[in-house]
DONUDO-634537 format. One line per field, with one value per atom (N, C-alpha, C): residue number from 1; x, y, z. Coordinates in steps of 0.2 Angstrom, whole numbers, padded with zeros to 4 digits. Atoms other than C-alpha are relative to their C-alpha. Example, Ala and Ser with C-alpha at 12.3 -4.5 7.8 and 13.67 -1.06 7.14 Angstrom:
2
pos [1,1,1,2,2,2]
px [0004,0062,0004,-0004,0068,-0004]
py [-0006,-0022,0006,-0006,-0005,0005]
pz [0000,0039,0000,-0001,0036,0003]
***
This chain:
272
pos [1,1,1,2,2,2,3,3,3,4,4,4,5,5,5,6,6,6,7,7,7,8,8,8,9,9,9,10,10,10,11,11,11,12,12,12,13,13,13,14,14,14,15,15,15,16,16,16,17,17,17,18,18,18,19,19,19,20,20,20,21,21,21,22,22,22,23,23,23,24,24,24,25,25,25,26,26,26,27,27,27,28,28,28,29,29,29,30,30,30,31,31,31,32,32,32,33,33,33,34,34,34,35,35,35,36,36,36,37,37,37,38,38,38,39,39,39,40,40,40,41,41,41,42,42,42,43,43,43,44,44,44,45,45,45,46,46,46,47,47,47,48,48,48,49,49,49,50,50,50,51,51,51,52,52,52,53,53,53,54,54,54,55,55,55,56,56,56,57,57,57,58,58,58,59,59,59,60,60,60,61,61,61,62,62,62,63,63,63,64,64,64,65,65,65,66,66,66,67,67,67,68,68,68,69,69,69,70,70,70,71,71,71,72,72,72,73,73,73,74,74,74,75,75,75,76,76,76,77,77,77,78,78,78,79,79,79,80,80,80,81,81,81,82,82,82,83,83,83,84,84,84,85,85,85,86,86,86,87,87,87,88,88,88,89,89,89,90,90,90,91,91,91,92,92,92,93,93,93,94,94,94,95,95,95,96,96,96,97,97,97,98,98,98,99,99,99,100,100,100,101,101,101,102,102,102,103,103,103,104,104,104,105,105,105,106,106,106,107,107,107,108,108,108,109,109,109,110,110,110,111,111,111,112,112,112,113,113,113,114,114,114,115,115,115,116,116,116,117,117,117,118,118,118,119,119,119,120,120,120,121,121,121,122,122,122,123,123,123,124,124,124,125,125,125,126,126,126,127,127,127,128,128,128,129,129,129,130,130,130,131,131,131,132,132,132,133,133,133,134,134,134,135,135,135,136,136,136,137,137,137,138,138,138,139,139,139,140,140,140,141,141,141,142,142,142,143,143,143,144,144,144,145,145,145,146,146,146,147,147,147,148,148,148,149,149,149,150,150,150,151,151,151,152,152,152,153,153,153,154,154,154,155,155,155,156,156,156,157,157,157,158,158,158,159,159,159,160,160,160,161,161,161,162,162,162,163,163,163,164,164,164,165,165,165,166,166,166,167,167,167,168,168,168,169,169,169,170,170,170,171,171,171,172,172,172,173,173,173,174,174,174,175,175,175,176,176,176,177,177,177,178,178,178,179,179,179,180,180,180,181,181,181,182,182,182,183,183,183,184,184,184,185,185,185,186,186,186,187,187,187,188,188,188,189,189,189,190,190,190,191,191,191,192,192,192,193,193,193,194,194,194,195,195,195,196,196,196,197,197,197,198,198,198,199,199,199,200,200,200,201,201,201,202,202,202,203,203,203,204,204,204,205,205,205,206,206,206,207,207,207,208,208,208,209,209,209,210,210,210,211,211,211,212,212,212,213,213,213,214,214,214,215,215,215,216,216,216,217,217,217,218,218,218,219,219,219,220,220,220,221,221,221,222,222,222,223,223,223,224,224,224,225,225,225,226,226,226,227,227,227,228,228,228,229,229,229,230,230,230,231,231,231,232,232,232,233,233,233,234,234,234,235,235,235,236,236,236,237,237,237,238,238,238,239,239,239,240,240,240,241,241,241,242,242,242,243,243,243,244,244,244,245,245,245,246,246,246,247,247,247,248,248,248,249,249,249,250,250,250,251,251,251,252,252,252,253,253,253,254,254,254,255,255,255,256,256,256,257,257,257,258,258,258,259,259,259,260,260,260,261,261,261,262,262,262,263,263,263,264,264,264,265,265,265,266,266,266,267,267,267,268,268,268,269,269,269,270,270,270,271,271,271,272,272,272]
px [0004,0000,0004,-0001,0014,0002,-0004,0021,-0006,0006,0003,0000,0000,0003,0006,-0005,0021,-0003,0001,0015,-0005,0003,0000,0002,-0001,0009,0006,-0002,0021,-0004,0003,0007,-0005,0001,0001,0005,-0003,0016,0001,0000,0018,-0006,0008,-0001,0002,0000,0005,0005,-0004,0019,-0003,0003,0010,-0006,0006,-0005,-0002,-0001,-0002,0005,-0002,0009,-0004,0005,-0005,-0004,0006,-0019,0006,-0003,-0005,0001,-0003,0001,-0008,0006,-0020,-0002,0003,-0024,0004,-0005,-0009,-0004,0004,-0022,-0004,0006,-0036,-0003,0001,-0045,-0005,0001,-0050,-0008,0011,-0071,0002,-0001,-0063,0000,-0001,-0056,-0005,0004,-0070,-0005,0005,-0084,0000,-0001,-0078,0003,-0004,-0074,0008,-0006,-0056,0003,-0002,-0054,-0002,0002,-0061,0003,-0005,-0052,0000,0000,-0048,-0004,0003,-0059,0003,-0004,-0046,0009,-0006,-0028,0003,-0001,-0025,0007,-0005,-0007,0001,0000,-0009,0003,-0004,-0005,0006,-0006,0011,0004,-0004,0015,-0001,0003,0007,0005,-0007,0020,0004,-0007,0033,0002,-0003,0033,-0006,0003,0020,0002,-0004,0024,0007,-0009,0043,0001,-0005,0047,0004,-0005,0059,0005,-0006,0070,0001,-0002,0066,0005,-0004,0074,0007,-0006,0088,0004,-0003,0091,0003,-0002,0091,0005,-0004,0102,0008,-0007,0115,0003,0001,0113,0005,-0003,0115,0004,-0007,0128,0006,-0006,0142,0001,0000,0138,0002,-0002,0136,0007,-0007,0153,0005,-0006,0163,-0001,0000,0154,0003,-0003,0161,0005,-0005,0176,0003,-0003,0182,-0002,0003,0170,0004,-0003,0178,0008,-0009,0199,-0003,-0003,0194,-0003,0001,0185,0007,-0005,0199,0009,-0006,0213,-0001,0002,0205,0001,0000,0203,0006,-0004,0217,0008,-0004,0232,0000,-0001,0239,0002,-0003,0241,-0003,0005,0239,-0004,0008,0220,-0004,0004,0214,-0006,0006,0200,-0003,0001,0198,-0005,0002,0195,-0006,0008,0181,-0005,0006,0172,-0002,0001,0173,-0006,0007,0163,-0006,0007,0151,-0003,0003,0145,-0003,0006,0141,-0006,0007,0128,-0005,0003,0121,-0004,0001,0119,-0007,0007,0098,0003,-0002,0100,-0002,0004,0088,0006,-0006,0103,0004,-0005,0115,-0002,0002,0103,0003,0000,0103,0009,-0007,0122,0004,-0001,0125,-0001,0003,0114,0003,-0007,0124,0006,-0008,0141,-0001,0000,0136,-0003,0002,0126,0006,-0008,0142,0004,-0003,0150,-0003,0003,0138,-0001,0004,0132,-0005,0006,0115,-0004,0005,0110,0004,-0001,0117,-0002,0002,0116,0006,-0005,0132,-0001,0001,0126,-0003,0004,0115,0008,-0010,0132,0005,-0005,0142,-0004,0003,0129,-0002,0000,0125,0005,-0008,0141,0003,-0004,0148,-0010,0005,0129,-0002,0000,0133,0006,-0004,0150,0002,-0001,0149,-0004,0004,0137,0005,-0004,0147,0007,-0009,0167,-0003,0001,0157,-0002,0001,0152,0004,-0005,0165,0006,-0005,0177,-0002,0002,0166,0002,0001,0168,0006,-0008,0186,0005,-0001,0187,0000,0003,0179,0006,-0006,0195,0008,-0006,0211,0008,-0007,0226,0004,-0004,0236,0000,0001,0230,0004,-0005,0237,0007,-0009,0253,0003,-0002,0254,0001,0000,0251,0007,-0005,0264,0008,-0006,0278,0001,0001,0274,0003,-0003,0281,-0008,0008,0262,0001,0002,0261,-0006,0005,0249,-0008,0004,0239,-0004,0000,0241,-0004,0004,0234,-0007,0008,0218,-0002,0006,0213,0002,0001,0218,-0001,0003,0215,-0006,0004,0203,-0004,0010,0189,0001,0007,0187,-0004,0003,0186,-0005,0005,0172,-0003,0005,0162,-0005,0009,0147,-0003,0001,0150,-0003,-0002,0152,-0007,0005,0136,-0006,0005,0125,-0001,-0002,0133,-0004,0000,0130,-0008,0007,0113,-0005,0001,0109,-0003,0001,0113,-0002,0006,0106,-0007,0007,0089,-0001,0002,0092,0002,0000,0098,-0004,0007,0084,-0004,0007,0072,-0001,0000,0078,-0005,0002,0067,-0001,-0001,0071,0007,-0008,0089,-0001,-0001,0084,-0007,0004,0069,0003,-0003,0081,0003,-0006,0094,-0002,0001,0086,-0005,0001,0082,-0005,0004,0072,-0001,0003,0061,0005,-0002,0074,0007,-0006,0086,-0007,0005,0069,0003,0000,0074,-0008,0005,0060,-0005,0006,0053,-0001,0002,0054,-0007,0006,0045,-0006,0006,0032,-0003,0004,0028,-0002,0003,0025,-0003,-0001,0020,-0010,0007,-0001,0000,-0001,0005,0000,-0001,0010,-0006,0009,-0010,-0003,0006,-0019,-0003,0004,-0031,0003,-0004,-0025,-0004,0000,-0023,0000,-0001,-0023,0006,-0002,-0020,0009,-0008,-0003,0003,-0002,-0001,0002,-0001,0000,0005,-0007,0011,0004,-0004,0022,0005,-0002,0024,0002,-0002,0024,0008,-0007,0039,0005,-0005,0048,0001,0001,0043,0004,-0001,0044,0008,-0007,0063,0002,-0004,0070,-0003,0001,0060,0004,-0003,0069,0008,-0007,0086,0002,0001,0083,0001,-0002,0078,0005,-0008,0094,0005,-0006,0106,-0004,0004,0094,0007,-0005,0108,0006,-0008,0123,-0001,0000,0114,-0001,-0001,0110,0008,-0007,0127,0004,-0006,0134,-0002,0003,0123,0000,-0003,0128,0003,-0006,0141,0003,-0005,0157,0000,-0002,0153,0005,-0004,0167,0006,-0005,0178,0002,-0001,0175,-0008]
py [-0006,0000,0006,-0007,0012,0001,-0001,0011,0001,0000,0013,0010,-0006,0034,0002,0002,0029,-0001,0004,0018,0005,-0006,0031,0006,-0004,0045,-0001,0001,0036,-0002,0001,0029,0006,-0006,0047,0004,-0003,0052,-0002,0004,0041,0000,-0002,0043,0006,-0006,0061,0002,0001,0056,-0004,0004,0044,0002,-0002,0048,0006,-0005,0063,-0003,0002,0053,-0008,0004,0039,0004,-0003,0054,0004,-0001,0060,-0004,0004,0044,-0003,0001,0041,0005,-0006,0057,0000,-0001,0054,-0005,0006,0038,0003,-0002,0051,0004,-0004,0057,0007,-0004,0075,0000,0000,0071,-0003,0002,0064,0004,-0004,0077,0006,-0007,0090,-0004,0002,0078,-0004,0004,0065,0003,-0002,0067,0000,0001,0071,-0006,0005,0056,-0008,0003,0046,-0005,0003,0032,-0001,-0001,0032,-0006,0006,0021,-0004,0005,0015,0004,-0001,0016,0005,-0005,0031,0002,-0001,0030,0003,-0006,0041,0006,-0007,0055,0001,-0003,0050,-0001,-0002,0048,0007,-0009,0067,0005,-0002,0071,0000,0002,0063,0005,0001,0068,0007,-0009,0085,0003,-0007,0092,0001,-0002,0089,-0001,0001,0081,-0002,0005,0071,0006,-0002,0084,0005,-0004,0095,-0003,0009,0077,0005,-0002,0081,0004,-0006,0097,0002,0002,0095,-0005,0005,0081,0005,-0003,0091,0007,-0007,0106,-0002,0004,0096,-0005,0006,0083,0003,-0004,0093,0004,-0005,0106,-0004,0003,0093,-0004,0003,0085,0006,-0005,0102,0002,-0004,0109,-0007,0004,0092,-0001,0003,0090,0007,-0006,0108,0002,-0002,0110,-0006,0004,0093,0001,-0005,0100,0005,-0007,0114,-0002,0001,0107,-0006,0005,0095,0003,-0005,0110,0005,-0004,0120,-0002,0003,0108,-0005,0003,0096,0003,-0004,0108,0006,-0005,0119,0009,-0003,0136,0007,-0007,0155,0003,-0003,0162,-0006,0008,0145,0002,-0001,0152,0005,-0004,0165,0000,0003,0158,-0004,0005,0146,0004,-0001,0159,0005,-0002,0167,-0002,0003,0153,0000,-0003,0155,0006,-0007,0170,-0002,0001,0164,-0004,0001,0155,0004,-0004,0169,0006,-0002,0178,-0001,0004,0176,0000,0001,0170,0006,-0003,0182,0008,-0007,0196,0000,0000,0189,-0001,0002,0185,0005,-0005,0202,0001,0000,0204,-0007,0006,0186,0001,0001,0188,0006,-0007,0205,-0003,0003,0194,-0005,0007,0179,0003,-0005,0192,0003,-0006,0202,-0007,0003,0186,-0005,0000,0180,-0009,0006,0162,0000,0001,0166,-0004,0005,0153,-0006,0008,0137,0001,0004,0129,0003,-0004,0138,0003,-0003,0149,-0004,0004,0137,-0004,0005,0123,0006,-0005,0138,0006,-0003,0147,-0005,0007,0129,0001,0001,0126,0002,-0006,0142,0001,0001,0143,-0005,0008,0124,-0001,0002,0128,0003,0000,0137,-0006,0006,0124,-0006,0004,0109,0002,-0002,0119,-0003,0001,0119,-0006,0005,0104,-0007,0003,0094,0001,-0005,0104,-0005,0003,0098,-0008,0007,0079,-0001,0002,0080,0001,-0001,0086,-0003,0007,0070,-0006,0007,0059,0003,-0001,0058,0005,-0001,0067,-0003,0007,0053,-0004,0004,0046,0002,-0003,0057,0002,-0001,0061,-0009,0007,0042,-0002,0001,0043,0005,-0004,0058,-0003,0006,0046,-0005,0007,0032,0006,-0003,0047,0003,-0001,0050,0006,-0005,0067,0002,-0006,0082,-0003,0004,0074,-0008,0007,0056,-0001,-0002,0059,0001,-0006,0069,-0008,0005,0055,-0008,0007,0039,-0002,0002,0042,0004,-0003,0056,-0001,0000,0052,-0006,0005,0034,0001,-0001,0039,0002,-0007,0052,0002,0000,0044,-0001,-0002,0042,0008,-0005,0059,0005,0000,0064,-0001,0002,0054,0005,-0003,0063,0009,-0006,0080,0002,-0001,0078,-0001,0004,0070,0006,-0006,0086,0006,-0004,0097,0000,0003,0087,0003,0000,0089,0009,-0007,0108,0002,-0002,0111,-0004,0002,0098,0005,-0003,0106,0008,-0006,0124,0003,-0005,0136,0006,-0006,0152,0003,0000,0151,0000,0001,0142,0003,-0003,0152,0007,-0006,0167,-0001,0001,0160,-0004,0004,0150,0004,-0006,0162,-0004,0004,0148,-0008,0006,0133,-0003,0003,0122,-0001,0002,0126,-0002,-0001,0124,-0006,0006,0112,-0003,0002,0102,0003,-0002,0112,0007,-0005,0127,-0002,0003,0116,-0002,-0002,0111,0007,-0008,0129,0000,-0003,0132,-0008,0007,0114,0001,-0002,0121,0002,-0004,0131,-0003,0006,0117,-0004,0002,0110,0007,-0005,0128,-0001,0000,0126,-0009,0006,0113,-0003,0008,0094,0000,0000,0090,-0009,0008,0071,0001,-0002,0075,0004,-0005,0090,-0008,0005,0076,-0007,0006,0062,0001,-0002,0072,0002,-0003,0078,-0006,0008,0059,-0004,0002,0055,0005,-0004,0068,-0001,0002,0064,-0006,0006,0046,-0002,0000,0048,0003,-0002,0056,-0003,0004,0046,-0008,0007,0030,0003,-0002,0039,0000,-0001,0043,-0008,0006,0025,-0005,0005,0016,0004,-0002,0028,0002,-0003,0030,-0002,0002,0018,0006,-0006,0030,0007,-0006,0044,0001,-0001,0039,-0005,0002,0032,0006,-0006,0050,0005,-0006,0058,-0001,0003,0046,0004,-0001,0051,-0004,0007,0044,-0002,0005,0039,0000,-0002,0049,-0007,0004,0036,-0009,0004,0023,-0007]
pz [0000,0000,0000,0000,0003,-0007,0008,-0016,-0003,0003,-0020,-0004,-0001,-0021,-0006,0005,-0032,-0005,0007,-0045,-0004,0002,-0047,-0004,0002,-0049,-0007,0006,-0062,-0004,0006,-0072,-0003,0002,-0073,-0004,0005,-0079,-0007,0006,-0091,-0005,0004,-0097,-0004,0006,-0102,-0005,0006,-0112,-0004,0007,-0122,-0002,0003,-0124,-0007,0007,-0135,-0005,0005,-0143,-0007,0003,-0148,-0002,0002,-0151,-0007,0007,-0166,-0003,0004,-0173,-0001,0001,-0173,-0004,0005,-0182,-0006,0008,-0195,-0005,0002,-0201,-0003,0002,-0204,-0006,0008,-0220,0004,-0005,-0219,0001,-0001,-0219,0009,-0010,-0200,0002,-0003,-0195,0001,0000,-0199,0003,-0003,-0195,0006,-0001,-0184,0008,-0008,-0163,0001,-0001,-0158,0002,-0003,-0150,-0004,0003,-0162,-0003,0003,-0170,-0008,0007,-0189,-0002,0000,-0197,-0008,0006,-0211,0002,-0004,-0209,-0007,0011,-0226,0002,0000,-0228,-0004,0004,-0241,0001,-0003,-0230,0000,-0002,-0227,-0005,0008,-0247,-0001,-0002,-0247,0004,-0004,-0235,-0001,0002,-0241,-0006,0010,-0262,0002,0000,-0259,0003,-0004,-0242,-0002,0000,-0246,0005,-0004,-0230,-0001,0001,-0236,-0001,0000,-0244,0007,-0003,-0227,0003,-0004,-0218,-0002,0004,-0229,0001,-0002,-0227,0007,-0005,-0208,0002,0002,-0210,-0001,0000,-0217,0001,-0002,-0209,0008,-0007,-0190,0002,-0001,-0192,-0002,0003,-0200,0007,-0004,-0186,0008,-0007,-0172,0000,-0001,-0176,0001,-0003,-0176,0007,-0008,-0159,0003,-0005,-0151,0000,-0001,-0157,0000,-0003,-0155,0008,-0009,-0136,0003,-0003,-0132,0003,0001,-0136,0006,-0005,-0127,0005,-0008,-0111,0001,-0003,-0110,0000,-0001,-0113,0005,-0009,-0098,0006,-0007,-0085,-0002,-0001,-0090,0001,0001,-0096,0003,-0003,-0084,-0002,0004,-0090,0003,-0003,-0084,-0007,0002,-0087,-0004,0003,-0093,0005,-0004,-0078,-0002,0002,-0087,-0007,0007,-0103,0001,-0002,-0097,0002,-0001,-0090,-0007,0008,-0109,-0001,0005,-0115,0004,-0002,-0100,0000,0002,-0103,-0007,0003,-0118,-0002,-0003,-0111,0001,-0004,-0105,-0006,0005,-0123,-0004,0004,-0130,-0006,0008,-0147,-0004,0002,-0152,-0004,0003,-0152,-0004,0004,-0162,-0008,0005,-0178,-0005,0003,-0185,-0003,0001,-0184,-0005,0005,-0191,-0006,0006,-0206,-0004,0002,-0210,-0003,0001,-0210,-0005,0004,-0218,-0009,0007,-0232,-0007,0001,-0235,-0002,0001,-0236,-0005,0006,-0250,0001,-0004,-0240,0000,-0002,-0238,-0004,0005,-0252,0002,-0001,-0243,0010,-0008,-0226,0004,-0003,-0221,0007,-0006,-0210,0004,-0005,-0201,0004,-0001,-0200,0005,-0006,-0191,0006,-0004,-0181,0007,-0005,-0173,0004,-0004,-0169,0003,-0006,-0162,0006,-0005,-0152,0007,-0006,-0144,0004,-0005,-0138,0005,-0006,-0123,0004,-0003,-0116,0000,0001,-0123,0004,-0002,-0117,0009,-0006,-0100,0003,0000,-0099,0000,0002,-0105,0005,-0007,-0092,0007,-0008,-0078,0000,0001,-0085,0002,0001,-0088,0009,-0008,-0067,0002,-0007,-0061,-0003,0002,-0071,0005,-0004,-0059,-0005,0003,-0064,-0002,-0001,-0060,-0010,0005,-0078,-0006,0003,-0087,0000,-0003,-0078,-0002,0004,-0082,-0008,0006,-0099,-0001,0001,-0100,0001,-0003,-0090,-0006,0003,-0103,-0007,0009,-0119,-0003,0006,-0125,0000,0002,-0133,0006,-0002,-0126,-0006,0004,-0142,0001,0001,-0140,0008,-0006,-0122,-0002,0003,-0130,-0002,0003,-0141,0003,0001,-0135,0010,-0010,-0114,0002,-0003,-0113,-0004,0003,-0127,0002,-0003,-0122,0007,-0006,-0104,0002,-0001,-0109,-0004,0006,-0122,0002,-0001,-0114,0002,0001,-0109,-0006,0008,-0127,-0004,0001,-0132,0002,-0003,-0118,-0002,0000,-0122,-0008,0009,-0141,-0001,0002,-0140,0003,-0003,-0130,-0005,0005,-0142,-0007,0005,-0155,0000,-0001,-0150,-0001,0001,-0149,-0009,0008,-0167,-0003,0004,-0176,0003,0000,-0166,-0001,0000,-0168,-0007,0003,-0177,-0002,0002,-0176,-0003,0004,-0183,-0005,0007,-0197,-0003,0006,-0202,0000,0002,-0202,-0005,0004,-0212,-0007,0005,-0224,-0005,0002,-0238,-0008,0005,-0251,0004,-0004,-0249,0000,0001,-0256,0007,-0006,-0240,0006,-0006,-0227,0005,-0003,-0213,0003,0000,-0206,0005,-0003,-0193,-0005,0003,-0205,-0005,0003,-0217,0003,-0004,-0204,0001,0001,-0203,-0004,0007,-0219,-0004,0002,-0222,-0003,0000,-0222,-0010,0005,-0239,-0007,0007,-0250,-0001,0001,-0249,-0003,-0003,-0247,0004,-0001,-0240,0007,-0004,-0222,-0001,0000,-0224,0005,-0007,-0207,-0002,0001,-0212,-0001,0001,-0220,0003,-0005,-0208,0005,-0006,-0193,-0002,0005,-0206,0000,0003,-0208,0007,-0009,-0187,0002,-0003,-0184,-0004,0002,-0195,0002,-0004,-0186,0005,-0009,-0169,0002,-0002,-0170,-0002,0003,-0180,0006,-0005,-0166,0009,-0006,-0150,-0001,0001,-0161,0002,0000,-0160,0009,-0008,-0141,0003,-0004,-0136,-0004,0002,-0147,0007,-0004,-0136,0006,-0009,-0119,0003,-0003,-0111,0002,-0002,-0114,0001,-0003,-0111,0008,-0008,-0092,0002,-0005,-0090,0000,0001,-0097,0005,-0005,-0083,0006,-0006,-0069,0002,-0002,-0058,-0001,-0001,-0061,-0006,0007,-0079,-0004,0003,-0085,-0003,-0001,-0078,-0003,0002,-0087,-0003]
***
């Protein structure tokens, strides 16, 4: 009876994570004589994949996939492997204003995105990129690394000294140390750190509706906004298709790396 008020309150949580997620992957089914006549909670009364060809080859999700795609992975591999170098140059390598330097990139945490659009979109103008992914690819990336520098600092604190004074002893380079004792140590880290910032560049939307100056660049939440446009007159069905292939694309990427991402949030996981 006492785990009773427990088990409660977690199958209420859990109710309000799925539920919304069954009442959309339910309406992507729907033709639109349901959705106008038919109760919100209603169940489809045929399974019309249709919507989610309509989405694919009319909305254009695919190429917005795409776009996002090559927009966030280019972007997510430099913010790590430059915010990882430098949190593991701050807290590992002694050096005066190395404290100094750290709170540089804390600060720019503290920066709204909001300020820096205007100014960016001026640089990147003048510098005649506004018709690629460019700007998107380098705005990510310098926007992920104060977050990542700080992050990865604090990781690189909880591994002993000792390991690396050992590694130094045994001839390893300042490099040979970096890649071959501090990233296995501080891959789960790494994972968590990155899967983080993942989530924030796919889902961002106000970057990439400044920066993307034709359909042909839209990434997929830009394209869900304007995704009404390509019907006229709103499809719900393929509106809803097309949210669910996004949704469920990135709840399948989550539970593949759940594991490494509660091991990189553990205490301790750093170390091994």
């Amino acid at each position: 009876m006492r785990r009773l008020p427990g088990s409660v309150l977690i199958a209420l949580l859990v109710a309000i994570e799925v539920l919304p997620l069954l009442w959309l992957l339910m309406n992507s089914f729907k033709s639109q004589d349901e959705f106008l006549n038919a109760p919100t909670w209603a169940l489809p009364r045929s399974l019309n994949v249709q919507n989610y060809v309509d989405a694919w080859i009319t909305g254009n999700i695919g190429q917005y996939l795409g776009n996002s795609i090559l927009a966030v992975f280019p972007a997510l591999f430099l913010m790590l492997l430059l915010g990882v170098a430098a949190g593991f140059v701050l807290e590992v390598m002694v050096f005066r204003g190395r404290a100094g330097i750290l709170l540089l990139f804390l600060a720019g945490i503290m920066v709204p995105g909001q300020m820096i659009l205007l100014p960016l979109f001026s640089v990147y103008f003048q510098a005649g990129i506004t018709g690629s992914l460019w700007p998107l690819i380098i705005t990510y990336t310098a926007t992920g690394l104060p977050l990542t520098v700080f992050m990865m600092a604090t990781y690189f604190r909880a591994i002993p000294r000792e390991v690396f004074e050992a590694s130094t002893l045994d001839g390893a380079s300042i490099f040979r140390s970096f890649f071959s004792v501090a990233l296995p140590m501080a891959r789960n880290s790494i994972v968590t750190v990155g899967l983080v910032q993942f989530f924030f560049f796919w889902n961002d939307l106000l970057i990439a509706l400044t920066f993307t100056n034709s359909s042909q660049l839209r990434t997929v939440q830009v394209g869900l906004l304007n995704f009404t446009g390509q019907f006229g007159a709103t499809q719900y069905g393929p509106l809803f298709a097309a949210i669910c292939i996004n949704v469920f694309g990135i709840l399948a990427i989550y539970l593949v790396l759940n594991q490494r991402i509660m091991a990189g949030l553990a205490s301790g996981a750093v170390k091994g």
